[in-house]
Z-matrix of the N, CA and C atoms (Angstrom, degrees):
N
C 1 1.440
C 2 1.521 1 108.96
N 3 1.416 2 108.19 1 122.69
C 4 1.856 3 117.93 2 168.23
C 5 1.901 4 109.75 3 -50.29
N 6 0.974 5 113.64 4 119.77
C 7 1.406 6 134.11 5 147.08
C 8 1.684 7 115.26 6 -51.79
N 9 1.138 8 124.59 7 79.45
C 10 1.888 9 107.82 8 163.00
C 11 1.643 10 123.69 9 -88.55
N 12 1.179 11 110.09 10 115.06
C 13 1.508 12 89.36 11 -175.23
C 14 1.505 13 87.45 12 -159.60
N 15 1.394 14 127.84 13 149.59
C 16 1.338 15 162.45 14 -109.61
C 17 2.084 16 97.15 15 -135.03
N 18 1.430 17 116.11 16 99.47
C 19 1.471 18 100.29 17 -158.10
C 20 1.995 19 99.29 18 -79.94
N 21 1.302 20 119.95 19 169.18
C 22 1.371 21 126.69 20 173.92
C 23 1.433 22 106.78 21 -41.78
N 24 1.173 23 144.62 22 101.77
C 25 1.821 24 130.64 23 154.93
C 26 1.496 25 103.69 24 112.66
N 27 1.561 26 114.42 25 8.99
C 28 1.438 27 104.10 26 -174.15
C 29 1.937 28 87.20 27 -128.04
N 30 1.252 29 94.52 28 171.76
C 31 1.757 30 118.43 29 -158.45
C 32 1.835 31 106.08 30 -112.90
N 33 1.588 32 114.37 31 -19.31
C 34 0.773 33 106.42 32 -178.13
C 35 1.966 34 116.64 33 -130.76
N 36 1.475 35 124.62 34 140.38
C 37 1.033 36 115.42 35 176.35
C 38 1.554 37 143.78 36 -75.95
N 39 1.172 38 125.02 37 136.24
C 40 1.526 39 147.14 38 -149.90
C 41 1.452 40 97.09 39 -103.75
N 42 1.269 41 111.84 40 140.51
C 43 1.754 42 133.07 41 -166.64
C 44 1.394 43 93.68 42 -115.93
N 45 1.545 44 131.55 43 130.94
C 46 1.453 45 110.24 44 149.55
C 47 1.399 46 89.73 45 -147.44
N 48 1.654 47 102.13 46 148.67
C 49 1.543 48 118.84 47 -138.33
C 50 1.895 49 83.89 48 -157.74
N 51 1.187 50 129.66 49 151.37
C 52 1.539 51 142.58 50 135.57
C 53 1.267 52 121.68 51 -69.22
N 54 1.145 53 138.92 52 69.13
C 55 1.085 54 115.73 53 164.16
C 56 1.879 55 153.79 54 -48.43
N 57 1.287 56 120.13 55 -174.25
C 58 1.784 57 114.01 56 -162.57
C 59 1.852 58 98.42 57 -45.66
N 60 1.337 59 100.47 58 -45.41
C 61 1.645 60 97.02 59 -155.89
C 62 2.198 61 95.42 60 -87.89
N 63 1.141 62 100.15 61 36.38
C 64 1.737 63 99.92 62 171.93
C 65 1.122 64 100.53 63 73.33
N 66 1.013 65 151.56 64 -22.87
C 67 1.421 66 139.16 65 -143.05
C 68 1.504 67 108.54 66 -103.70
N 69 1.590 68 120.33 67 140.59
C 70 1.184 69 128.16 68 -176.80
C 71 0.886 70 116.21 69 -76.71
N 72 1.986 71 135.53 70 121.20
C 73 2.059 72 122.66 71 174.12
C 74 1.356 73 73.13 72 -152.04
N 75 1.903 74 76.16 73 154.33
C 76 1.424 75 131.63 74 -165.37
C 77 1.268 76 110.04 75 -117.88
N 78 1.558 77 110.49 76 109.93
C 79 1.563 78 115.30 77 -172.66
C 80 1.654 79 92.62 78 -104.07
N 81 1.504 80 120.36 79 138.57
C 82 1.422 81 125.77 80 128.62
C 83 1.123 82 139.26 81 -62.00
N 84 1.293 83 125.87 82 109.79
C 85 1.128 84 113.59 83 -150.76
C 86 1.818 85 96.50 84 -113.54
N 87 1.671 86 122.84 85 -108.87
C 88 1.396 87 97.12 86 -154.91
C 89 2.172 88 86.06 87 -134.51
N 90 1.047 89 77.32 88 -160.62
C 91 1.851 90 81.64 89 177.41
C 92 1.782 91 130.30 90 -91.79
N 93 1.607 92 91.83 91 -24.64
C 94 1.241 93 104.15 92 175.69
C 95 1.705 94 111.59 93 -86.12
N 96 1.250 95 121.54 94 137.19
C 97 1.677 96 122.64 95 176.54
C 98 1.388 97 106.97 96 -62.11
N 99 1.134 98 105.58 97 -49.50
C 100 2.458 99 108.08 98 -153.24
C 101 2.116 100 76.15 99 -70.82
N 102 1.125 101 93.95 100 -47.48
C 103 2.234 102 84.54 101 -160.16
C 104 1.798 103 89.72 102 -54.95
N 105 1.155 104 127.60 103 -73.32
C 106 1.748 105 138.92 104 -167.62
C 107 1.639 106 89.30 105 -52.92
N 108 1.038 107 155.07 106 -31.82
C 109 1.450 108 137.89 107 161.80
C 110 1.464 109 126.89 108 -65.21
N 111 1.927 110 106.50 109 -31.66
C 112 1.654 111 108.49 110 161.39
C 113 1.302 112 111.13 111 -88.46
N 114 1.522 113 127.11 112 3.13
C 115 1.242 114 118.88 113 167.71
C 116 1.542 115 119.28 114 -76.62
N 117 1.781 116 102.78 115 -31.68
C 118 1.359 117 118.64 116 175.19
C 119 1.332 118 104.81 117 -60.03
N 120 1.508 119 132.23 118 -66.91
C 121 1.720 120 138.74 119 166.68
C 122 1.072 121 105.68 120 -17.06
N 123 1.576 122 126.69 121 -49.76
C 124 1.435 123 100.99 122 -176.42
C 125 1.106 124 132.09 123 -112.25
N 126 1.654 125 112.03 124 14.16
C 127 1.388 126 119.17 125 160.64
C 128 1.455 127 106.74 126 -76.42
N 129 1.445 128 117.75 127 -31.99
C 130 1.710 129 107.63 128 -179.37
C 131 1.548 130 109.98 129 -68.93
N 132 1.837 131 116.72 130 -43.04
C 133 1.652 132 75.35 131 -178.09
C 134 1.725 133 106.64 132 -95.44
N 135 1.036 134 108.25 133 34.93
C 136 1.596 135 101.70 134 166.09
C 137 1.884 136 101.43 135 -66.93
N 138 1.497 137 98.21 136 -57.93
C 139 1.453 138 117.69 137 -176.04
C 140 1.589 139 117.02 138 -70.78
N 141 1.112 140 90.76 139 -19.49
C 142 2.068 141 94.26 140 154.76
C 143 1.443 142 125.59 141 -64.39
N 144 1.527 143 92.54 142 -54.48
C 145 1.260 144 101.22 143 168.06
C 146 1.742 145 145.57 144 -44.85
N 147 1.605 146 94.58 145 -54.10
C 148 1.095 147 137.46 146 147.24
C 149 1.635 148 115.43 147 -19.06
N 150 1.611 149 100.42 148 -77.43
C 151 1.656 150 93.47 149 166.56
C 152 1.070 151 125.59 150 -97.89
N 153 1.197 152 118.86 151 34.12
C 154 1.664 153 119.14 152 162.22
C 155 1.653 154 97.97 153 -106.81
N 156 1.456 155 115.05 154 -6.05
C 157 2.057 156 101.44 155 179.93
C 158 0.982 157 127.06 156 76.55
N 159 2.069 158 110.54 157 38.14
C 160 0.992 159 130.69 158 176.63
C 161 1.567 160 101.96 159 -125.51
N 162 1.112 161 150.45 160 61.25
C 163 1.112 162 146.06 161 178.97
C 164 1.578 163 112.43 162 -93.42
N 165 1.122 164 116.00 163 157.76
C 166 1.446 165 121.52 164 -167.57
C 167 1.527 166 108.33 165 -97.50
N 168 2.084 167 102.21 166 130.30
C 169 1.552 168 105.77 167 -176.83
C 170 1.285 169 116.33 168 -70.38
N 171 1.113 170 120.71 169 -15.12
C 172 2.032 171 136.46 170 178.97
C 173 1.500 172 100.64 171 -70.73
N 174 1.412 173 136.63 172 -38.58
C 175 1.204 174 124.10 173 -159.79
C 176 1.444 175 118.29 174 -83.08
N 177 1.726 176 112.48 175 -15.93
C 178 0.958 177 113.83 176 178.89
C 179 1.506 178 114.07 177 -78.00
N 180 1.471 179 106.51 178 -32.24
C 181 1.325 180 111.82 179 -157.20
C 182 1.595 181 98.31 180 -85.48
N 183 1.303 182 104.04 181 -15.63
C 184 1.744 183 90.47 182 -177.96
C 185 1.641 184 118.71 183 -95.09
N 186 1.108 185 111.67 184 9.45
C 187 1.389 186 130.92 185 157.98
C 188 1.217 187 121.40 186 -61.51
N 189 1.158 188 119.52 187 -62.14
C 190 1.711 189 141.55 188 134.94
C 191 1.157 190 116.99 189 26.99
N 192 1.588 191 145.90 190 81.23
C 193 1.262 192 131.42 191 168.49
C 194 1.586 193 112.21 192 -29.00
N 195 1.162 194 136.80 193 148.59
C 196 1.614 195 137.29 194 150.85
C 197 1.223 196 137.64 195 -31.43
N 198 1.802 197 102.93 196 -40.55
C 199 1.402 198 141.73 197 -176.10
C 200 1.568 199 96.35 198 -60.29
N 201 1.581 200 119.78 199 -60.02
C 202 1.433 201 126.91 200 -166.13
C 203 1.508 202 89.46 201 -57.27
N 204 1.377 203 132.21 202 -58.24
C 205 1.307 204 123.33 203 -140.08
C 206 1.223 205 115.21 204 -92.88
N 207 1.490 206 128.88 205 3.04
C 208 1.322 207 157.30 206 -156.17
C 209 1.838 208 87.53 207 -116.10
């Protein structure tokens, strides 16, 4: 489960989540709470997804400089 919570002296809220490969990251997310809490929703089942071996073939490719795909 994503963590959202708002750090001492900063304006905007911070995600921290485990992701598929175990590892702990820290997203910045936005200023509003309810939006940075559905932002959290869908980083978790991104990472659900993820380790169940359903990941999406579009996400890789749109990472993709232009240059490569050109």
């Amino acid at each position: 489960m994503a963590s959202v919570h708002r750090p001492k002296g900063r304006n905007k809220y911070v995600a921290q989540y485990r992701g598929a490969d175990g590892a702990i990251h820290r997203v910045t997310l936005g200023r509003d709470k309810n939006a940075s809490l559905a932002r959290a929703v869908e980083i978790e089942r991104k990472v659900e997804r993820e380790r169940a071996g359903l990941s999406d073939p579009h996400e890789a490719q749109a990472r993709r400089p232009i240059a490569e795909h050109l």
